[in-house]
C-alpha angles and dihedrals in degrees: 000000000000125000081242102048084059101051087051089057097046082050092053105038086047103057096032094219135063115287121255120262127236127233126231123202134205106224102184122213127225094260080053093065096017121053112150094043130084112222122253132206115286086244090059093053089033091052084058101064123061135262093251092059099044090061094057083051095073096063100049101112088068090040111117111213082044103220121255134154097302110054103025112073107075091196102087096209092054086042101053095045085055099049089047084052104054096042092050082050084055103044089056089055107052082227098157103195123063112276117236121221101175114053127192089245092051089050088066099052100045083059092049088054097047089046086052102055096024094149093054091048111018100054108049141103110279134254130182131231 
């Protein structure tokens, strides 16, 4: 018997029920959703977004539901092409659960960078996206 294996069956007597499983996650990656497109720099796509929404930015790592491609973009037509984007993305890869685009993780870092460069983003004339 494996090492492995052991361990399996210590998890298993000790806790008197199955473990429980972990669950993976697809996080997709912006040549994932977009192909045909070279990234540009965060303040260009930020830039793009109002005030407003960049605020609630800010929070989204206590947010429930947590934001993802579904449920972020407040401008329907740029909503739905990325929705149609990252299902097709989905579709071609057999991947079974929902993606996520924005981690928590990411979540964080997007704050810290508005944060970081508040004037440039935050006080500006609003656009909506």
């Amino acid at each position: 018997m494996s090492f492995l294996q052991m361990l399996w069956n210590w998890l298993l007597n000790k806790r008197n029920k199955s473990p429980k499983m972990i669950r993976t996650v697809q996080r997709l990656e912006f040549e994932n959703v977009f192909p045909e497109e070279e990234p540009r720099d965060i303040i260009e796509y930020l830039n793009q977004v109002s005030s407003s929404t960049l605020l609630g930015i800010i929070g989204f790592t206590t947010t429930v539901p947590h934001p993802n491609f579904d449920n972020f973009i407040s401008d329907p037509e740029v909503s739905w092409d990325i929705i149609q984007r990252v299902t097709k993305y989905g579709k071609e890869n057999k991947i079974p659960e929902k993606p996520e685009v924005i981690s928590r993780e990411a979540s964080l870092r997007i704050a810290e960078i508005i944060l970081a460069n508040r004037e440039q983003l935050l006080e500006k004339t609003p656009m909506m996206i």
